[in-house]
N, C-alpha and C positions, 0 to 999 in steps of 0.2 A: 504494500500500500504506500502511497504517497506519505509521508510525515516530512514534520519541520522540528530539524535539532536546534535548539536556544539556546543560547550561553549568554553570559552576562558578565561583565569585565573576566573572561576567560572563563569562567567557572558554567560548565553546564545546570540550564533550569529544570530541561526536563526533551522528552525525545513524544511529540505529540503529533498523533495520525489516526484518523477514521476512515473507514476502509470504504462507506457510501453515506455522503453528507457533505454536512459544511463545519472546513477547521480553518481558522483564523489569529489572526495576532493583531492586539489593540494596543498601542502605545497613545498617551494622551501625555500632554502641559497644561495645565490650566494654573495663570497668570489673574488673579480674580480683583476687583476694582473693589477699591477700599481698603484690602487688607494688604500687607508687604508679603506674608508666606503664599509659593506656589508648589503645583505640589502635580509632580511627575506618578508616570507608571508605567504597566505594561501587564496583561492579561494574555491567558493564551486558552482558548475553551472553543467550543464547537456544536453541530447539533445532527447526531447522529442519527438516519435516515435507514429505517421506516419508522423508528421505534419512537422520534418526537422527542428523545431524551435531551437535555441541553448538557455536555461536559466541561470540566473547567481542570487543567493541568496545573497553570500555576496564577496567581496574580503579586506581583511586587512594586515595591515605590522607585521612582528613578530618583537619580541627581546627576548634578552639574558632573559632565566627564565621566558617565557611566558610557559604555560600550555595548549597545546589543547586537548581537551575530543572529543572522536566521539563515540557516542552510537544508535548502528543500532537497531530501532524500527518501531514496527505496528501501523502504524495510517491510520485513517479517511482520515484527513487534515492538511495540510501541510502547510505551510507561503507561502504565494504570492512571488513570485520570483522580485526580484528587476528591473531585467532585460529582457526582451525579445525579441529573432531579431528571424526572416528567415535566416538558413545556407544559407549562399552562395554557388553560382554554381563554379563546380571546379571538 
């Protein structure tokens, strides 16, 4: 299956892949008016197809001079997901 190896200033997050679905990676900044703190990230989860499950690997905070790798590779097998719910109806 398709997966995406994560590292994070050199240090792997996790090795995340769904074999039919959708797997993504969210990195955010959010710089907020008013206050001086902002406050970085990065999420790695997906939504595994037929079952409607939504999964989540890993989520961490960034900063300034952090380093993120994403190297889309073929594997076997993939890290067990941290997370796992039922989408909700909506």
């Amino acid at each position: 299956m398709r997966a995406f190896e994560i590292e994070l200033n050199g240090k792997e997050l996790c090795l995340a892949g769904i074999g039919k679905g959708i797997l993504g990676v969210t990195i955010n900044w959010v710089a907020r008016p008013r206050r001086s703190d902002e406050i970085g990230g990065v999420a790695v989860g997906g939504l595994i197809d037929p079952t409607k499950r939504q999964v989540r690997w890993t989520s961490r905070k960034l900063h300034i001079g952090d380093e993120l790798r994403i190297k889309i590779v073929e594997k076997d097998a993939v890290d067990k997901p941290r997370r796992l719910q039922r989408k909700g109806l909506g």
